[in-house]
C-alpha positions as a printed Julia matrix, in Angstrom:
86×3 Matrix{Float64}:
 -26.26  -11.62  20.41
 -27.22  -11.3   24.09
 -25.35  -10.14  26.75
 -25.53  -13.38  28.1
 -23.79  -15.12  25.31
 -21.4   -12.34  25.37
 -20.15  -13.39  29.3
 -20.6   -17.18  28.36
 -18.36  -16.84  25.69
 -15.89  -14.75  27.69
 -16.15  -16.86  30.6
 -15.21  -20.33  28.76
 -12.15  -18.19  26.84
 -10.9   -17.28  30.83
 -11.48  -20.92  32.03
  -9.41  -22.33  28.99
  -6.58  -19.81  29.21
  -6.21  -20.62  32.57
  -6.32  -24.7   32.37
  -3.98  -24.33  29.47
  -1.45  -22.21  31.77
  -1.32  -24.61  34.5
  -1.38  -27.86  32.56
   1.28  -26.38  30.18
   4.69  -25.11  31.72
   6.28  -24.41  28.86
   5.58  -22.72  25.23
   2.93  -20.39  26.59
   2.74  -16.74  27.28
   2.21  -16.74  30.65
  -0.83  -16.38  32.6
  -2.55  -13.06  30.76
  -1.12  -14.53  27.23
  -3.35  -17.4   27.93
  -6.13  -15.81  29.2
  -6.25  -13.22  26.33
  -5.69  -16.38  24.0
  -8.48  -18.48  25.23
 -11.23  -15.54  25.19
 -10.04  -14.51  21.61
 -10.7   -18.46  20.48
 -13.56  -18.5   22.27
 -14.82  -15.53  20.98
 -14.06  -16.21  17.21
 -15.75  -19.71  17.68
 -18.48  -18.54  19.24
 -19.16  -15.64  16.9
 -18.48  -17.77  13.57
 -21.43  -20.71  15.68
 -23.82  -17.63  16.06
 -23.27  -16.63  12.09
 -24.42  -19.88  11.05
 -27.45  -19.48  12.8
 -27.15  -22.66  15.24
 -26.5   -20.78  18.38
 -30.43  -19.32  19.58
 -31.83  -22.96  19.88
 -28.77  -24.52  20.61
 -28.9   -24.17  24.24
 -26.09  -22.59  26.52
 -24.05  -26.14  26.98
 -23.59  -26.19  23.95
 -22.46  -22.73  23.34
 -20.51  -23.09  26.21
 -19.03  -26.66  24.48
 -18.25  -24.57  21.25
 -17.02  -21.53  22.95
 -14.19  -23.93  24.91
 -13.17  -25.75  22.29
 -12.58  -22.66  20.24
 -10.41  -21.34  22.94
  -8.68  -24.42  22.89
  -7.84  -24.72  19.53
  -6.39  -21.29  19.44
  -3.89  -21.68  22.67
  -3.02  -25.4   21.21
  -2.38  -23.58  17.72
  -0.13  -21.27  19.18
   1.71  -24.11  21.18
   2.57  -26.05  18.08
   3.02  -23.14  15.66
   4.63  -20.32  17.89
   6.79  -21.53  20.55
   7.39  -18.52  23.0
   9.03  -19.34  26.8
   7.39  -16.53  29.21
């Protein structure tokens, strides 16, 4: 894993955390709850892409692709399973 993938992955968790706060009022955790949310998805889907051995010739769109959508599954998971008002 490269430092760049590292910051890719990071920056894609920040940019969903913070879409999901302002399109969402309500359920969330606020703002940092988000944030933290959307790099942890985007982490865990970008780590469990790099395990199978697809990321290196991938390309970074579609790391970045996989790295957003994992952040987005995680804050919509907690929106339908865990209901918290900030």
């Amino acid at each position: 894993m490269t430092l760049e993938l590292f910051g890719l992955w990071v920056g894609m968790g920040l940019i969903v955390g913070y879409l999901a706060g302002y399109v969402t009022m309500d359920g969330g955790y606020g703002l940092i709850g988000d944030l933290v949310l959307g790099v942890i998805g985007s982490l865990v889907a970008g780590g469990l892409f790099l395990a199978m051995g697809v990321s290196p010739g991938a390309g970074l769109a579609v790391v970045g692709v996989v790295a957003f959508i994992g952040g987005a599954l995680v804050i919509g998971g907690q929106r339908i399973l865990w209901t918290a008002h900030a």
